[in-house]
Each structure stands twice: as structure tokens, then as C-alpha cells.
C-alpha positions as CSV (number, residue, x, y, z in Angstrom):
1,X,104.3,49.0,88.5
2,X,104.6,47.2,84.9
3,X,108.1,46.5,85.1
4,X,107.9,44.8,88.4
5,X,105.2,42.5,86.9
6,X,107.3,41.7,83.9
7,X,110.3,40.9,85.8
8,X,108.0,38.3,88.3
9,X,107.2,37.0,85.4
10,X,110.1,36.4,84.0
11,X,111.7,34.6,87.3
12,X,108.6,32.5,87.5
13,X,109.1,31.2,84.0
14,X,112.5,30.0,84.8
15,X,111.5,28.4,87.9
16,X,109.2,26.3,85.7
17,X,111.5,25.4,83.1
18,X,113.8,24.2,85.7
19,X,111.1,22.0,87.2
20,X,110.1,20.6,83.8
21,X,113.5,19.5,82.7
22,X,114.3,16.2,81.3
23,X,116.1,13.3,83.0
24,X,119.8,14.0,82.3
25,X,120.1,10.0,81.3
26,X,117.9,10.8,78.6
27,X,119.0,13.8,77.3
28,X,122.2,14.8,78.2
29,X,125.7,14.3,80.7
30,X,124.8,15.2,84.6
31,X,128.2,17.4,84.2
32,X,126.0,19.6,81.5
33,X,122.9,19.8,83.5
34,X,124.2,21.2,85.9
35,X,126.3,23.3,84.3
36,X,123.1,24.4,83.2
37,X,121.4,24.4,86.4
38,X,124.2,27.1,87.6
39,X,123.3,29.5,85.1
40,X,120.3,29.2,85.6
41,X,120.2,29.7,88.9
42,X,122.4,33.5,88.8
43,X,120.0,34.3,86.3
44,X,117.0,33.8,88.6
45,X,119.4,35.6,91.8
46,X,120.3,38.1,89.6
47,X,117.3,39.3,88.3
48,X,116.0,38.8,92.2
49,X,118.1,41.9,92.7
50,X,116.8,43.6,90.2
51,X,113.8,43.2,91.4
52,X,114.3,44.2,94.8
53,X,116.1,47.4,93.5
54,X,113.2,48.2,91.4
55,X,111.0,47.9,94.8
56,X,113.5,50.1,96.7
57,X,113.3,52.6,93.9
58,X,109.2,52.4,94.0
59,X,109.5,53.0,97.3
60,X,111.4,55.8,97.0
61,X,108.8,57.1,94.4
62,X,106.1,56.7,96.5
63,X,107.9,58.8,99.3
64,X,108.5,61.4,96.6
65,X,105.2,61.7,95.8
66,X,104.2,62.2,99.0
67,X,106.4,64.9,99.9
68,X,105.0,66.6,96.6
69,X,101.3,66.0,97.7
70,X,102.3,67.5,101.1
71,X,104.0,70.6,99.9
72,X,101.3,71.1,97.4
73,X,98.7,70.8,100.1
74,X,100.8,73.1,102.4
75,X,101.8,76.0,99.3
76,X,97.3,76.0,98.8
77,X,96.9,76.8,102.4
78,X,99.3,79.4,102.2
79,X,98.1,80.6,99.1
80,X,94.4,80.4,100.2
81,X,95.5,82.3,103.4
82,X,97.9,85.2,101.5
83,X,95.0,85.9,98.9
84,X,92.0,86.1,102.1
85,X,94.7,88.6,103.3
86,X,95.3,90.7,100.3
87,X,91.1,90.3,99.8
88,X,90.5,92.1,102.9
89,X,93.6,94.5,102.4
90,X,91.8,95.7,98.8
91,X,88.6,95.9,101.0
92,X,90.5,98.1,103.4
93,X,91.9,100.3,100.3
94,X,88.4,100.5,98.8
95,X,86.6,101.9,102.1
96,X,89.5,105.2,101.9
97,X,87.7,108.8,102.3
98,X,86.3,111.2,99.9
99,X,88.1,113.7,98.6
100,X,88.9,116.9,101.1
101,X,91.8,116.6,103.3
102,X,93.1,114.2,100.8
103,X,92.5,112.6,97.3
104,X,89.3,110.2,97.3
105,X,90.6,106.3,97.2
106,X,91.8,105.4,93.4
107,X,94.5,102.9,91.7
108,X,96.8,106.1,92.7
109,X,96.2,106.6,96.3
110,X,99.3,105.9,98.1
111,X,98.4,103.7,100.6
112,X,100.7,101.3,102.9
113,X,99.2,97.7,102.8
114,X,100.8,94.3,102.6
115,X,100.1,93.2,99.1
116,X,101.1,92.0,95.8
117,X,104.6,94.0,95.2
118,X,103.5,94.8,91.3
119,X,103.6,98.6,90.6
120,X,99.6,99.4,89.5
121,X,98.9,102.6,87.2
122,X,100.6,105.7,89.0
123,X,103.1,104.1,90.3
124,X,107.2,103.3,88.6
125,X,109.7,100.7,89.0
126,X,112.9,101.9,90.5
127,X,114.6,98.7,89.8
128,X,113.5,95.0,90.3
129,X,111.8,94.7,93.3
130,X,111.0,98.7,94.1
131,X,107.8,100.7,93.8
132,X,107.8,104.2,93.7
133,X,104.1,106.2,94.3
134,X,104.0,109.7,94.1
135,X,101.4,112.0,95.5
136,X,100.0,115.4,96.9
137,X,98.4,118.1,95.9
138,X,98.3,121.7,94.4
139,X,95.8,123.9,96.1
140,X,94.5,127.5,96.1
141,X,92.7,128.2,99.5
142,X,90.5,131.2,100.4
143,X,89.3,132.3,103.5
144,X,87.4,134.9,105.6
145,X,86.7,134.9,109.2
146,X,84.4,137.2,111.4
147,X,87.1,137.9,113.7
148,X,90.8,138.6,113.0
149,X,93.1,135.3,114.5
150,X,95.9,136.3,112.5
151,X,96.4,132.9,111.0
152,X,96.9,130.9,107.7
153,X,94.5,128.2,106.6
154,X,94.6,126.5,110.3
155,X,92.4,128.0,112.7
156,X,93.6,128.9,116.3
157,X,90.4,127.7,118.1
158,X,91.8,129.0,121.6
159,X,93.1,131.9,120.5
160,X,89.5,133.1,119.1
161,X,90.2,137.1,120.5
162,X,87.4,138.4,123.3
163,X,85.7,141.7,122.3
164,X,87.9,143.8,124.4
165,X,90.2,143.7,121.7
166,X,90.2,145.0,118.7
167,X,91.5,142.2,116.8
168,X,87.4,140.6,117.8
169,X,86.1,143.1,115.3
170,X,88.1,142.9,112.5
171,X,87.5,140.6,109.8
172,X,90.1,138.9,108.4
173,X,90.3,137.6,104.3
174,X,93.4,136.1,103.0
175,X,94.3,133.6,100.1
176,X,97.0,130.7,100.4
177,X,99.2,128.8,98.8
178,X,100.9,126.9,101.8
179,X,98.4,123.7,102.3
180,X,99.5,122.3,99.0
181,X,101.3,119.1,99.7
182,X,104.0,116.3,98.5
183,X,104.0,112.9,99.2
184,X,106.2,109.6,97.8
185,X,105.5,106.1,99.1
186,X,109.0,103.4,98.3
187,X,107.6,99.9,98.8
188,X,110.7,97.2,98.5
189,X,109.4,93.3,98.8
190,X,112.3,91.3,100.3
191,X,110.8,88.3,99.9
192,X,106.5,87.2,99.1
193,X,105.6,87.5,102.8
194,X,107.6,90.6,104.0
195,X,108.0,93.9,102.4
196,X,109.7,97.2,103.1
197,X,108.2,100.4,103.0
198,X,108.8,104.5,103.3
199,X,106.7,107.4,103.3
200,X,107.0,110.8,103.1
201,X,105.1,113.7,103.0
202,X,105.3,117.4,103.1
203,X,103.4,120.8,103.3
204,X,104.4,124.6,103.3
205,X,102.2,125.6,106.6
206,X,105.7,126.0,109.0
207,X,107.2,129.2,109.5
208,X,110.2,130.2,110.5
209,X,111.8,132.5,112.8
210,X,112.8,134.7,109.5
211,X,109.7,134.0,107.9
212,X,107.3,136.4,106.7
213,X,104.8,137.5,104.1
214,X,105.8,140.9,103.4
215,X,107.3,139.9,99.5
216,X,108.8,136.5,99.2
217,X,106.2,134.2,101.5
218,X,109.7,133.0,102.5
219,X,108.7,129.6,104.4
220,X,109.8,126.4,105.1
221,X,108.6,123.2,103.8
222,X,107.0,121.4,106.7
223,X,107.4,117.2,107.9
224,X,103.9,116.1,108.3
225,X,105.0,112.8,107.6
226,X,107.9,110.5,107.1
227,X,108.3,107.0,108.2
228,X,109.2,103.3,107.5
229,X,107.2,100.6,108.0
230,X,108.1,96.1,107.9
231,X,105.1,94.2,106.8
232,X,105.3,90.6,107.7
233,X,102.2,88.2,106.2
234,X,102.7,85.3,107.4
235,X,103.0,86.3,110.7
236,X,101.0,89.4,111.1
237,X,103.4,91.6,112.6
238,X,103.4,94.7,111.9
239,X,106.3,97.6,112.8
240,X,106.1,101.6,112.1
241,X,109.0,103.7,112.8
242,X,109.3,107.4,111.9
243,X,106.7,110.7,112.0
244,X,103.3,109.7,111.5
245,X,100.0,110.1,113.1
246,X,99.8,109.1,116.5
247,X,98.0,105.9,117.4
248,X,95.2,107.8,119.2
249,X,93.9,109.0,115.9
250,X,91.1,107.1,114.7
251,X,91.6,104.6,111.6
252,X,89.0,104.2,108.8
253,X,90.1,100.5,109.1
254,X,92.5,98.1,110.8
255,X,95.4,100.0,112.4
256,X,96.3,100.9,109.1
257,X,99.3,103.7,108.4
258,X,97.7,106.9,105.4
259,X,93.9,104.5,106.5
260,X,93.1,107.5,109.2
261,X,89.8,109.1,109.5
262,X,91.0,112.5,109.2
263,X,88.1,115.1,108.7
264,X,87.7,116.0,105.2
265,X,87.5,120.3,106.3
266,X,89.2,122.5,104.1
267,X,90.7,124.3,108.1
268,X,93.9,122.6,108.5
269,X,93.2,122.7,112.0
270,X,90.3,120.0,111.3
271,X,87.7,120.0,114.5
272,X,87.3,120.6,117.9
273,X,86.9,117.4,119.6
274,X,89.2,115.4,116.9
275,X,92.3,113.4,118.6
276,X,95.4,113.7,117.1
277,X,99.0,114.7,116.9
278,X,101.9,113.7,114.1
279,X,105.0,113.0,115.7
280,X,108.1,110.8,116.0
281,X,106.9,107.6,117.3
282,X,107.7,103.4,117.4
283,X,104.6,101.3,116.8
284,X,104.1,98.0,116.5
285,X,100.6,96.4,115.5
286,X,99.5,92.5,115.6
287,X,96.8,90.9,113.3
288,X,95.3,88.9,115.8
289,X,92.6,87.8,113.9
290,X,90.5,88.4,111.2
291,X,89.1,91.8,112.1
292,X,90.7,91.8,115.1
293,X,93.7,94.2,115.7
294,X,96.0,95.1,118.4
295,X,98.6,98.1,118.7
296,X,100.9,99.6,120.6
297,X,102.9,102.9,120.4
298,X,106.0,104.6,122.2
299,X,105.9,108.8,120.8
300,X,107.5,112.0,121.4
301,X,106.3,113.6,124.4
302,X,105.9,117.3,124.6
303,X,103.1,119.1,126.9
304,X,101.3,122.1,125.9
305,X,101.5,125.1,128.7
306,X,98.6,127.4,129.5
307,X,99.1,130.9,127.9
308,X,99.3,133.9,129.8
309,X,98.0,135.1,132.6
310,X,99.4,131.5,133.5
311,X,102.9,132.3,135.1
312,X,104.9,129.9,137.1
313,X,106.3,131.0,140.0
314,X,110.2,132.1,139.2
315,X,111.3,129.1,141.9
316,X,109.4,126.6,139.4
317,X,110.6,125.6,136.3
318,X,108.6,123.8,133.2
319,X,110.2,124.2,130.3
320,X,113.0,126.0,128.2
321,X,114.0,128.4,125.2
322,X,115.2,125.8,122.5
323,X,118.8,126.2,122.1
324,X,119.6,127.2,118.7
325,X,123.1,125.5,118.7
326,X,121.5,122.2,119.2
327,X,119.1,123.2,116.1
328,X,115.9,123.8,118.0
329,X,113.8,126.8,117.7
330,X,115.5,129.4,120.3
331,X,112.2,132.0,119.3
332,X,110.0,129.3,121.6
333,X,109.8,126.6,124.6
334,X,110.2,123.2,125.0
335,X,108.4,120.9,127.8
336,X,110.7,118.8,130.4
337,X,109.4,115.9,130.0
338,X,111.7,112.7,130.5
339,X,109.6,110.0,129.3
340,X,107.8,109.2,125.8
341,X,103.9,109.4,125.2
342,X,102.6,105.7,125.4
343,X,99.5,104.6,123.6
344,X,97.5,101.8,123.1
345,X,94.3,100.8,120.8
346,X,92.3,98.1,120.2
347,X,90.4,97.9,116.7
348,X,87.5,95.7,115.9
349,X,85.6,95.2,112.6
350,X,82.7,92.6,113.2
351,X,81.4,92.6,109.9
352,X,79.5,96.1,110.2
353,X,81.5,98.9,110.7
354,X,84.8,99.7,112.2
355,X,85.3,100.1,116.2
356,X,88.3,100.9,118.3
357,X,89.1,101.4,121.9
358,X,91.8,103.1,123.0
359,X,94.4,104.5,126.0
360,X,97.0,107.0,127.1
361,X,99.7,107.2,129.6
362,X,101.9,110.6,130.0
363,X,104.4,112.1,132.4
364,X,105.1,115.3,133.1
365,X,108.3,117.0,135.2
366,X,109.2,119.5,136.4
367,X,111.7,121.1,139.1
368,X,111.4,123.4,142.0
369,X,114.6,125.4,143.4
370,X,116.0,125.1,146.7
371,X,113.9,127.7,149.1
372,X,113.7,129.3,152.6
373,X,111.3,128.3,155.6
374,X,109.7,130.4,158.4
375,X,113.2,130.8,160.7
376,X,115.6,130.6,158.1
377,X,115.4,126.9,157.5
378,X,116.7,125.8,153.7
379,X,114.7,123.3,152.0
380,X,116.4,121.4,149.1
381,X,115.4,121.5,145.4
382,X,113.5,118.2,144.0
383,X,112.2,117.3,140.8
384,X,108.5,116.7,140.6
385,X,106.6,114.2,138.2
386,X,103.0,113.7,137.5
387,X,101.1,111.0,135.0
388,X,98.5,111.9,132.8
389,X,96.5,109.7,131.5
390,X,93.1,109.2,128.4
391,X,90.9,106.4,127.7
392,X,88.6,106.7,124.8
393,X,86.8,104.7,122.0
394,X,85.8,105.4,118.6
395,X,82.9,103.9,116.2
396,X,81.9,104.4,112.0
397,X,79.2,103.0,111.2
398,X,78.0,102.8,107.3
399,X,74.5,103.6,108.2
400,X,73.4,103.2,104.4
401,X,75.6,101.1,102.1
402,X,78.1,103.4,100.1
403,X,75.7,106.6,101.0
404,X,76.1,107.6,104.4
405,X,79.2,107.2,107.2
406,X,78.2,108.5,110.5
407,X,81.2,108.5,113.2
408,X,81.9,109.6,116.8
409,X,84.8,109.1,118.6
410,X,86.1,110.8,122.1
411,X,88.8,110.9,124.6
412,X,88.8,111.7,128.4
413,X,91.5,111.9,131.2
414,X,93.7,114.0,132.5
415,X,96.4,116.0,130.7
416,X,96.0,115.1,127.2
417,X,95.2,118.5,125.5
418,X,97.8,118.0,123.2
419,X,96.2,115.1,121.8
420,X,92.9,117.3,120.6
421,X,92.8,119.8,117.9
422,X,91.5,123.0,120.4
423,X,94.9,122.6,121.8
424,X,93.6,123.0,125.6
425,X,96.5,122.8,128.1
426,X,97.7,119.4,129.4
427,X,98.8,120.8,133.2
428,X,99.3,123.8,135.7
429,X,100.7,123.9,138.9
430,X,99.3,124.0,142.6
431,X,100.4,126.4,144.9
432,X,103.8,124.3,146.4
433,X,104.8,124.2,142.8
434,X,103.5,120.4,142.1
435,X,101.9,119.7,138.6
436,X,98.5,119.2,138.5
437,X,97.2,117.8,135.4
438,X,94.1,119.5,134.0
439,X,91.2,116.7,133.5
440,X,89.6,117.3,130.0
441,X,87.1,115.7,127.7
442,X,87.3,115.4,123.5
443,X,84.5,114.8,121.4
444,X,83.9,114.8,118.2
445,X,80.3,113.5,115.8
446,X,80.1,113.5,112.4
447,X,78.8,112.2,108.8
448,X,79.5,112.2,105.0
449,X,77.1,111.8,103.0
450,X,78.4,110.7,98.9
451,X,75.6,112.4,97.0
452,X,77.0,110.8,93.8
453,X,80.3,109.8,92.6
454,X,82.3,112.4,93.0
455,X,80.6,114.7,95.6
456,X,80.3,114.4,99.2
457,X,78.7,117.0,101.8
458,X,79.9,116.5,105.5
459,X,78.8,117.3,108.8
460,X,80.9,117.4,112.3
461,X,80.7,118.8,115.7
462,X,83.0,118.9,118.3
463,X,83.5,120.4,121.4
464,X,86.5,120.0,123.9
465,X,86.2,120.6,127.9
466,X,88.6,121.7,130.9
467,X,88.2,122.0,134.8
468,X,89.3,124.3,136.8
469,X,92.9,122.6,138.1
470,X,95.5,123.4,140.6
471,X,96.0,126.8,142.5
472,X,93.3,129.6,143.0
473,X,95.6,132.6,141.0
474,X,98.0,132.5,138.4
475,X,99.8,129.4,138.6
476,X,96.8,127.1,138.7
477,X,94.2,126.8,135.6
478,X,90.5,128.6,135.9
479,X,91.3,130.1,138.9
480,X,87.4,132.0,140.3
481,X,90.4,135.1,141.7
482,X,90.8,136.4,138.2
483,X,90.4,139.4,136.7
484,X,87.9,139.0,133.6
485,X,85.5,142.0,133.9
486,X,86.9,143.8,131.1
487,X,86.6,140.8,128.5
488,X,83.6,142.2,126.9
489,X,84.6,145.4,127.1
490,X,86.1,147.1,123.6
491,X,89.6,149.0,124.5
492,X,89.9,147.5,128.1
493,X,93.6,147.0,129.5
494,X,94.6,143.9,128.8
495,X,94.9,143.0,132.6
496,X,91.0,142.9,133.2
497,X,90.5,140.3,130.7
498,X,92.4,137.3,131.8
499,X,90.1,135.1,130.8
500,X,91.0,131.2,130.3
501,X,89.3,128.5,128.1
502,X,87.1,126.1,129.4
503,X,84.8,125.1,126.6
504,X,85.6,125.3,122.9
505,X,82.6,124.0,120.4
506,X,82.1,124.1,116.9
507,X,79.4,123.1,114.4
508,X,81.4,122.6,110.4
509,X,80.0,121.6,107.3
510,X,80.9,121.2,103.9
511,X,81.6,119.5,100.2
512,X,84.2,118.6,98.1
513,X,83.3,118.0,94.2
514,X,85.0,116.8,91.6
515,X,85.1,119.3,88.6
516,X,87.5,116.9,86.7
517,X,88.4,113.2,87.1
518,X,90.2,111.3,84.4
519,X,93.6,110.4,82.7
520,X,94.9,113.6,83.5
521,X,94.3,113.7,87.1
522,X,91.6,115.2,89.4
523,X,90.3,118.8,89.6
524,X,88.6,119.5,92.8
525,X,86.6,121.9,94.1
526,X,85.6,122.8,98.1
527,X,83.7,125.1,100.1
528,X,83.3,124.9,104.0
529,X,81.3,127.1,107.1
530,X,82.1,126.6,110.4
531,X,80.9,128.5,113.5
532,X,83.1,128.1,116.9
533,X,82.4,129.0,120.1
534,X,84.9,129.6,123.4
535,X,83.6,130.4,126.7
536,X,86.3,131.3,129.5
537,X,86.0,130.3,133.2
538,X,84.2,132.2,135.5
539,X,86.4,134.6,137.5
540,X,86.0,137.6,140.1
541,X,82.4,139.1,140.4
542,X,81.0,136.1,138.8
543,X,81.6,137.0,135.2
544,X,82.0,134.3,132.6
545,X,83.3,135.7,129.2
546,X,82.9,134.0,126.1
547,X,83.2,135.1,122.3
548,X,82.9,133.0,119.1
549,X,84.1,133.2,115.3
550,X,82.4,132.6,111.7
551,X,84.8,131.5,109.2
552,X,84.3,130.4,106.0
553,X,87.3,128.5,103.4
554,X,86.8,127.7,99.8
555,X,89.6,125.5,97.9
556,X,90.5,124.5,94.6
557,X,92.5,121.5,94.4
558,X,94.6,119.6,91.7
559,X,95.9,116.1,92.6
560,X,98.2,115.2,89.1
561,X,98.5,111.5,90.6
């Protein structure tokens, strides 16, 4: 440093002076030399310490520095690694759906990612460090199908009617209101790696035990979704906690909450062969790597029953009327089931396309009552348990750059026809009263093709499979003992046709189109055929029954966000 040459200097011209003086004799008294000398001499210790404080203090400096150079190299990696993250998380919101089941991927789309906390166009400032998105849709839905199901927009695929009655030969036209949906996404950033965020989101499809269409259309706003999620950055983590759709249901990428591949049918129901469910559920999801994710999920369990003729025996019992005190639905039944749903997925994006693999573990109860053996023996009551089970994998593949998405997933196992839109049962019972989960296959193919901005035409099939489980009457499921020889008969008694699913298909297509798209939101206009077929098991004199349905939707959507 300068100064520390300057003051050398200094202490070096001293020394010299000192060595150059005159011979006291000559000059002046020895007393005054070396009073001289003296002075001299704390002069030159003096400025010594000076100089050895300056060196401490460059020292010091030097560390200083260092420390900066270090946290400077330290805040770029971090910075380098923060904006590859929020790179790939605007890649993720950029490769969203098409319009359909819900708005095509925009500056408004609510979407949960970890990014920059600054609210974009569409979105408000509640506060400092809040962001408040709101979302939805208004839509007018029309629909006619071949066969009278007696439902709203969502189709009851296995409850298509068999010709003996007359509900196979009635067509069936109604419009709707009750699909139009609300949504609100609340993002909070605590701090620059971890945010906060809540979603909800509601429709008008539910109906209560009062409900009815007769003047009022008096129903109840329905939870599709409503949730919280914790975004960490830095470390990847990643936890969900609320309603949302189950794990099981593929993502469009990552393991992404609002990032699912939902088909984009007008049919609330979606397609056969599609796995999903939305329920109350605690996830938790890694970033492993880049491209590489890993989840894991504990939901609600709840098992769907066969319908009639399915009866357990009156010693059994699987489930209960909801008790209305305790605010359940006292107009239906609820499963015994004692454990959650617990699913698992592994997602993969290589650098072409998006792949997951996936599992399912599930538990069913029930109990059977004390009863009375051969000699009047009393055997005790006991609880049963069974474990269901689904493994299953999922691929997209954008076959032609930003033109065409082809996609096929599937599920197999036993007892998991909760977790595909046909709603096939999940168990029945052997003849000692024992569950016997029903093995079933899900699987679902399908592409969308974006003609141009604003219009896509899409494509599915699905079809969802049973086997014959458990007793030989009505407690097991597909039993060859029952009566189905009046299914295709029109004005049989309803005891000859107690017919059970085995297969349901369906071929869809469709398009969405954007009549308007600009400052004043989007105008949207759909139209969708799909043709679905259910064939029954075989029962006594070797007759298999099977009927179908032709139904066609149109919808006119306005999404004002």
C-alpha cells in the first residue's frame, strides 16, 4: 500500500541522518547529541508502530476482501441456481393445456410454482408480500344423450341403463349452469427461498339431500379443491396439505399442484380409463434432480361398493348411513375403512417428454357378527382386513413440436376402482364373509392436436376392466349364477336383469376454440361426441348383456381472468 512505502521511507531517512552525523567535538556538546540521539530514536520506534498498525490494518483488509470475494462467489451460485430453477418453472407454466376443462396457459393462469413473489398482470397485492390470483369460469353447457342416465354434465358410465328398461330408450337433452367454476390462488413469500401458498376452488355440480330442479336449481357450491402448499428452493422440498387431486393423477410436468393432465372433455366425468380422485390428502414431493422428481402421498380412503344385486349378507357389515349429527350425508353410506390411501409416483423428464411411474396401497375392513355352528357351537365376531393394491405408469410425448401431444397412461391391481373415472367397484365379499378385492385394469390413450393458436381438436379412448371376484351369488362380484336373461328384454322385471359391469369403453373426441381472446378475457367455445360401451358379465344360460350410449355436449365458456 502507498502509505506503508512512505512511512519506510521516512524511517530509513532517519536512520541515515543518524549515521551521517558530525563528530560532537566539532559541532556540538555530547550532552546535546544525545539529547538529540533520544529523540531521534522515539521518532524512529514510534513511527515503527505506526507502521506495524498500518500492516495489522492491511491485513485486516485483505481478510475483508476475501470474505467479500467469497460471499460474492457464493450469492452467484445461488443466484445462478435460483434463476435455472425459476427457468424450468416458466418452462413448466408454458407447457399448461389447451383450453377445455380449464383456461389454456396465460400471464393469468393460476398456477402454484416456486418463483419470483411479484404479482404479474391478473393478479393484486393484498399487502406487502401477498399475491392474490383469481380464476374460474362462467359456462353454459348443453347436452343430449341416446339413452336417459338422469344426470347433469357428468356422465354415469356404469350406470348406462340395459334395454329392459325404459330409461335405455329415452333420450335425454338438458342445459346447465352448474360446471361453472371459482378459483383464488394466495401466494405469501416469507423469505426469497420459501413461499406460502393457498388454493381454492369451487363448482355448482353437488347436490343436496333438499336439492332439486323443480324451480330454484337449489344446489350447493361444491369443494373441488382447497389446499396449502410450502415451497422451499433451496432445498427442494416440497409439502401439500388440503383437497387436491390425488397423486395418482398424471402431471403435465414435475409433480406439480393445478400442472395435471386432466382431459380437456366438456363431460365432467372426463374418460373411462383416466385415474383420479380429489380428496383430503398430505403430500410431500422432493426435487431430486433436475428432471427428476419424487412423491409421496397419505389420502382419504373411502371404497366404492358394488350396486345392487350386490347384497352382503345381514351377519357382514361394510359400511354405514352417515350420521347427520356428525354433519355427514345420513341420505348415503360410508366405507369402514381404518387406514388412509397411500400413494407413491416417480416423474421423469429426460429432455423429451414427461414420464411417471406410479403405486398404490389400500385397506379395506370390514366386520362379521358372532354366529352359530353345526351343534350349537358359537363362534365369535372378528374384524376382517384386506389390502388392495395398483401399480401403473404414465408417458406424453410431444410427437411434433407445439402441434401434437400424444399420451397414455394406465393403472392395474386390485381394488382401486375408485381411482378410475368408470367408478368400477374396489371389493366384494367371499362366501365366509372375507373381502375379496376385485382385480381391475385402467387405461386411457389420447392426443391434442393445436391446429392454430387458439384451437385444439382432441382424441381419447379408454376402457376400464373387472374379474369376476369372490362368491358365486350375491355377495361376490360377476357371479356365472345370476339372473341376466331379461337384460335385453324391454319391460322385463327388474330381477332377470342383474347384470354387473365388467368392461366399460369409450371412444371421445373434440375442440375447444377461442371466439375471443384479449384485454377483456377469453370467449370460448366447445363441442364434444363420445360413444361408450358397457358389457355385463356372463350369468345363467350363458348370456352376456351389454348396452352402450351416444352423447353429445356443446359449451360456451367465459374465463374473465
Amino acid at each position: 500500500m502507498p502509505s506503508l512505502r512512505r512511512h519506510a521511507f521516512r524511517i530509513s531517512s532517519l536512520a541515515v541522518l543518524v549515521a551521517a552525523a558530525p563528530h560532537p567535538a566539532s559541532a556540538q556538546t555530547v550532552s546535546e547529541m544525545a539529547a538529540r540521539m533520544d529523540a531521534m530514536q522515539r521518532q524512529m520506534l514510534a513511527m515503527q508502530q505506526e507502521l506495524a498498525a498500518l500492516r495489522r490494518q492491511a491485513g485486516t483488509q485483505k481478510q475483508a476482501l476475501a470474505g467479500e470475494a467469497r460471499e460474492r462467489r457464493t450469492l452467484s451460485r445461488e443466484q445462478a441456481r435460483i434463476a435455472e430453477q425459476q427457468s424450468r418453472q416458466q418452462q413448466v407454466a408454458q407447457a399448461g393445456g389447451p383450453g377445455g376443462a380449464r383456461p389454456a396457459p396465460s400471464e393469468h393462469t393460476p398456477v402454484i410454482l416456486a418463483n419470483d413473489l411479484v404479482c404479474n398482470s391478473g393478479s393484486y397485492a393484498l399487502g406487502s408480500a401477498i399475491c392474490f390470483t383469481p380464476g374460474g369460469f362462467v359456462e353454459l353447457a348443453g347436452f343430449y344423450r341416446s339413452a336417459n342416465t338422469v344426470s347433469d354434465v357428468a356422465t354415469d358410465f356404469n350406470g348406462i341403463p340395459f334395454r329392459n328398461s325404459p330409461q335405455s330408450r329415452e333420450g335425454e337433452f338438458r342445459l346447465s349452469a352448474r360446471q361453472s367454476r371459482l378459483s383464488g390462488l394466495f401466494t405469501a413469500r416469507v423469505e426469497p427461498t420459501l413461499q406460502i401458498s393457498g388454493y381454492y376452488e369451487i363448482d355448482f355440480l353437488a347436490a343436496g339431500v333438499t336439492s332439486n330442479s323443480r324451480e330454484s336449481n337449489s344446489y350447493v357450491p361444491r369443494i373441488r379443491q382447497i389446499f396449502a402448499t410450502v415451497d422451499s428452493l433451496d432445498t427442494g422440498w416440497h409439502v401439500l396439505a388440503g383437497q387436491a387431486w390425488s397423486l395418482i393423477t398424471t402431471d403435465l410436468s414435475g409433480i406439480t399442484p393445478l400442472k395435471e393432465q386432466i382431459p380437456l372433455t366438456i363431460d365432467a366425468q372426463y374418460v373411462p380409463g383416466f385415474n383420479w380422485t380429489r380428496n383430503p390428502q398430505i403430500r410431500v414431493v422432493k426435487d431430486i434432480a433436475p428432471g427428476l422428481w419424487a412423491g409421496l402421498s397419505v389420502e382419504s380412503p373411502q371404497s366404492v361398493l358394488p350396486p345392487s344385486p350386490f347384497a352382503a349378507p345381514g351377519t357382514v357389515n361394510v359400511n354405514n348411513s352417515g350420521d347427520a349429527a356428525g354433519l355427514l350425508n345420513n341420505a348415503t353410506t360410508y366405507s369402514n375403512n381404518s387406514i388412509p390411501d397411500i400413494a407413491g409416483k416417480l416423474a421423469v423428464e429426460p429432455g423429451f417428454g414427461h414420464y411417471e411411474v406410479k403405486g398404490l396401497v389400500r385397506f379395506f375392513d370390514d366386520r362379521i357378527a358372532p354366529g352359530t355352528l353345526t351343534g350349537g357351537l358359537r363362534t365369535a365376531g372378528r374384524s376382517e382386513t384386506a389390502v388392495g393394491y395398483g401399480l401403473g405408469g404414465a408417458a406424453t410425448l410431444p410427437v411434433i413440436d407445439k402441434r401434437l401431444d400424444l399420451q397414455v397412461s394406465g393403472l392395474v391391481g386390485e381394488g382401486i376402482g375408485r381411482y378410475g373415472s368408470a367408478q368400477l367397484p374396489d371389493f366384494a365379499l367371499r362366501a365366509d364373509g372375507s373381502i375379496a378385492p376385485i382385480p381391475v385394469f385402467q387405461l386411457l390413450a389420447g392426443g391434442v392436436y393445436h391446429v392454430q393458436s387458439g384451437t385444439d381438436v382432441y382424441l381419447y379412448a379408454g376402457w376400464e376392466h373387472a374379474t369376476r371376484t369372490g362368491a358365486f351369488n350375491t355377495t361376490g362380484y360377476g357371479s356365472p349364477t345370476l339372473i341376466v336373461t331379461g337384460c335385453n328384454v324391454e319391460g322385463a322385471a327388474s330381477g332377470s336383469c342383474q347384470a354387473e359391469t365388467r368392461d366399460i369403453r369409450q371412444i371421445t373426441g373434440g375442440f375447444w376454440h377461442d371466439l375471443y381472446k384479449g384485454a377483456y378475457g377469453r370467449l370460448v367455445a366447445g363441442a364434444q361426441v363420445s360413444y361408450t360401451e358397457r358389457d355385463a358379465f356372463r350369468g345363467a344360460q350363458n348370456v352376456q348383456p351389454s348396452t352402450h350410449l351416444v352423447t353429445g355436449l356443446t359449451s360456451l365458456r367465459y374465463y374473465p381472468f
